[in-house]
C-alpha positions, 0 to 999 in steps of 0.5 A: 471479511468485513470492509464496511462498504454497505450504504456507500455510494461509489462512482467507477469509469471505464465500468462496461469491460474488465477490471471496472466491471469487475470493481462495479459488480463487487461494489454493488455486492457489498450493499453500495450505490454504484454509478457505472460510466462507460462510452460503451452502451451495450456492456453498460446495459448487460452489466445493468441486466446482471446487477439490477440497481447499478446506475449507469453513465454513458459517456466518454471521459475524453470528451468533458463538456459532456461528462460534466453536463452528465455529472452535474447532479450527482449526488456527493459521493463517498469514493471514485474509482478512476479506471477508465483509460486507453492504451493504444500500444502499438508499438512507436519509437518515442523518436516518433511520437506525434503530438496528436498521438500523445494527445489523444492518451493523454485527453483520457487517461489524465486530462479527463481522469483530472475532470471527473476528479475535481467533479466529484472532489468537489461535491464531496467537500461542499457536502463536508464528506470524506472519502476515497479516491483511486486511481487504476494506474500500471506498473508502466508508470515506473519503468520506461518500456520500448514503444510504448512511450504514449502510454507510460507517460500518460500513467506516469503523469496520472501517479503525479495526478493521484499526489497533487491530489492527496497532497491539496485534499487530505485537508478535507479527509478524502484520500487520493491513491494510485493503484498500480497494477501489472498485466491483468487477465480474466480469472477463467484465463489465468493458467492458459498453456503457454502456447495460447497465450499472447506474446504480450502475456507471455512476455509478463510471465516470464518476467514476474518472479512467480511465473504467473499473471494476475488475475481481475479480484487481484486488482479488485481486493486492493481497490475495495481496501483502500476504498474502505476502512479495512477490517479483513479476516485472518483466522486460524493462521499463525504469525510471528511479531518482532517488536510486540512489547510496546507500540505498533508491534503490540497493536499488531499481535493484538490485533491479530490474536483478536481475529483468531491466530496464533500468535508468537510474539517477541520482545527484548523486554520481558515487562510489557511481553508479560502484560501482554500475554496477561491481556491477551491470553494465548499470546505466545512470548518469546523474550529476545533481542533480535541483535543477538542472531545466535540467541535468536536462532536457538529460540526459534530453531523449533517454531512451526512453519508459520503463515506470516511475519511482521518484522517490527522492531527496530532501534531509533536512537534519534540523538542528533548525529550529522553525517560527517560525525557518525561513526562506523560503530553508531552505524553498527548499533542500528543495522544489527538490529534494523537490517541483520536481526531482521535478516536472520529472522525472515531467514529462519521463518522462510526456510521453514515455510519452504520446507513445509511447501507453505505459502504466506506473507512476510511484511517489513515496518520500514520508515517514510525516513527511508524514502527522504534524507533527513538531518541528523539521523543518518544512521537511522535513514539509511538502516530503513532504506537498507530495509526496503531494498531486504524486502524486494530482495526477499521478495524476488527470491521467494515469490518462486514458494509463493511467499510475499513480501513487503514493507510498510512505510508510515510516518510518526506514529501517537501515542509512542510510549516506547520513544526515547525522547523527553516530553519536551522533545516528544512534543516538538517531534509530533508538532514537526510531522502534524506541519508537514502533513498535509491534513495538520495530524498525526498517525493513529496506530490503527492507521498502520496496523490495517495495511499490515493486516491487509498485506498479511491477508489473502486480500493481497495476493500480487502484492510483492516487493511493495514499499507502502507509505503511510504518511497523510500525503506528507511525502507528496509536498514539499518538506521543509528541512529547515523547519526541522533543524529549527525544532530540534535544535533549539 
């Protein structure tokens, strides 16, 4: 696996304990310049002692006359890591949360994650660099959890932190992202017997769908992927692409036949399967349309129990229909392929990996349209938002087989050469999605294809029931739906 780390410099908070010690040590592994900051100086110095070369930072981010004092001749880096945190959980009504109390999480976890950020942002753009940055958020920043309102305000409020960011960077090319993990514990400890553990981790088991915790590399992988340019390994596995003729579906099968799959590739069209197959040979073809369930089912009723599945194709038919016009048979046309062809499959390819006792990874190429209204496509917006809630679905019912699932949510992706408009249209579609993207550009298709191998890959192995957006920050500003029934129907 390669993440193309080496000779990058990185600064990690919260760096002396768990899950920043841990990002630290793996950073420094892969060849990167490590500043570690902690305001604890004993397990500063014992992770120094371990990887000779890191450079610590003693310091509490709380405090940020300090830190900035401490900061002001780092060097332009190339990413942050932004773990360091407090929780202090115990239990208080929200009916009897003081001020001083949510200060005292709040002056840590956001007021001066905030400080270090704009320290390091700041560099970075005076030094033209771009870069990563990721913020260790929790699963508490979406769903309330009785007495602990401290704490899942203070990360709710780090999630907006991680979008504002995104939103007024991405014009200077550095990345803002939010990691959002649940209930960590030590690798050695991650299969105590019930009666050892905490409440608190018992309390996660029981409510994770696998019945298990996750463990520390399970937060580090995520966190090496969305602070590299991935290019991860997934060799000697199989996987089936849906979609595969044109486009995404295509760079995908290809993508992965170059790294060593088998690969089972269907499209309706047999043109671009044969000239696939043709490019790539070794590519399995498989020619059907995934509407037609019962033609479907008999052409796979005979593949192997697979390791994977990327369910890509879909049908647009983006010609302007509102929502007061649309009929149950246009709606129809769209849901049989981009909700119950994609059901019938991830069926199939499921029941064959639980017959095997196979575990693997199933990802669903779902829309940012899934997550916003937009006018006149509403047969295709809600076809996608049907898609994400297929994913969780899937994702709640297999993860008792190990099985995961998870959608990928990008933005208009160039060059399209399957999309059914004409050139004209085409170009006022890109310069629509280029407007309302923070950074003024379009999607690449590698752009999508490098999540969709890190989600296939054992670099996400607690990564389920995830929507993934891939989309420049679009979705953290504001768009404008004015300036989209401009374009489009002039």
């Amino acid at each position: 696996m390669s993440l193309n780390l080496s000779g990058k410099s990185f600064l990690v908070t919260g760096a002396g304990r768990g899950l920043g010690r841990s990002v630290s040590a793996t950073l420094h592994s892969y060849g990167c310049k490590v500043y570690a900051l902690s305001r604890s100086l004993e397990p500063l110095d014992s992770l120094v002692r371990e990887h000779p070369g890191i450079i610590p930072i003693q310091g509490d981010i709380a405090n940020i006359e300090d830190i900035s004092e401490k900061l002001k001749d780092i060097e332009a880096l190339d990413g942050l890591v932004n773990n360091a945190a407090t929780s202090r959980i115990e239990p208080v009504c929200a009916i009897d949360c003081t001020r001083d109390l949510m200060a005292s999480v709040m002056d840590v976890n956001v007021y001066g994650t905030i400080n270090i950020t704009q320290i390091v942002a700041r560099k970075m753009i005076e030094a033209g660099k771009s870069g990563s940055i990721v913020n260790v958020s929790s699963t508490w920043s979406l769903q309330a959890t009785p007495q602990c309102m401290v704490y899942t305000v203070s990360k709710a409020a780090l999630d907006m932190v991680s979008k504002q960011f995104a939103l007024e960077l991405a014009p200077h090319k550095i990345r803002v992202n939010s990691i959002n993990p649940t209930y960590i514990v030590p690798e050695d400890d991650k299969h105590l017997d019930e009666d050892r553990e905490s409440p608190f981790a018992s309390y996660f088991r029981s409510h994770t769908p696998g019945r298990r915790l996750c463990g520390t590399s399970e937060v580090v992988s995520p966190i090496m992927y969305l602070l590299s340019d991935l290019s991860t390994m997934v060799s000697g596995t199989s996987f089936l692409v849906t979609g595969a003729g044109r486009g995404l579906g295509r760079s995908v099968a290809a993508t992965l036949h170059s790294h060593g799959c088998k690969v089972y590739a269907l499209s309706r069209s047999p043109e671009p399967l044969e000239s696939l197959v043709r490019e790539h040979p070794g590519i399995i073809p498989i020619k059907g349309d995934i509407a037609n369930i019962e033609d479907i089912s008999e052409k796979l009723k005979d593949i192997e129990a697979l390791d994977g599945l990327v369910n890509n194709a879909a049908t647009l038919r983006t010609t302007p229909v509102c929502a007061i016009d649309c009929t149950r048979d246009f709606m129809a046309s769209i849901m049989d392929v981009n909700v119950y062809g994609t059901i019938n499959i991830m069926q199939i390819v499921a029941r064959k990996m639980i017959e095997a006792g196979k575990s693997g990874s199933i990802v669903n190429v779902s829309s940012i349209w899934s997550l916003q209204a937009t006018p006149q496509i509403m047969a295709y917006t809600i076809s996608k938002a049907a898609l994400d809630m297929v994913t969780k679905q899937f994702a709640l019912e297999l993860a008792p087989h190990n099985i995961r699932v998870n959608s990928i949510n990008p933005t208009h992706i160039v060059p399209e050469v399957d999309q059914p408009f004409d050139k004209d249209r085409e170009s006022r579609y890109a310069s629509y999605f280029q407007s309302q993207t923070p950074g003024r550009r379009l999607c690449g298709t590698s752009e999508v294809v490098s999540p969709i191998m890190y989600l296939l890959s054992d670099l996400s192995t607690m990564v389920s029931g995830t929507v993934n957006v891939v989309d420049g920050a679009m979705l953290s500003s504001f768009s404008s739906a004015s300036t989209f029934n401009d374009i489009f129907n002039t």
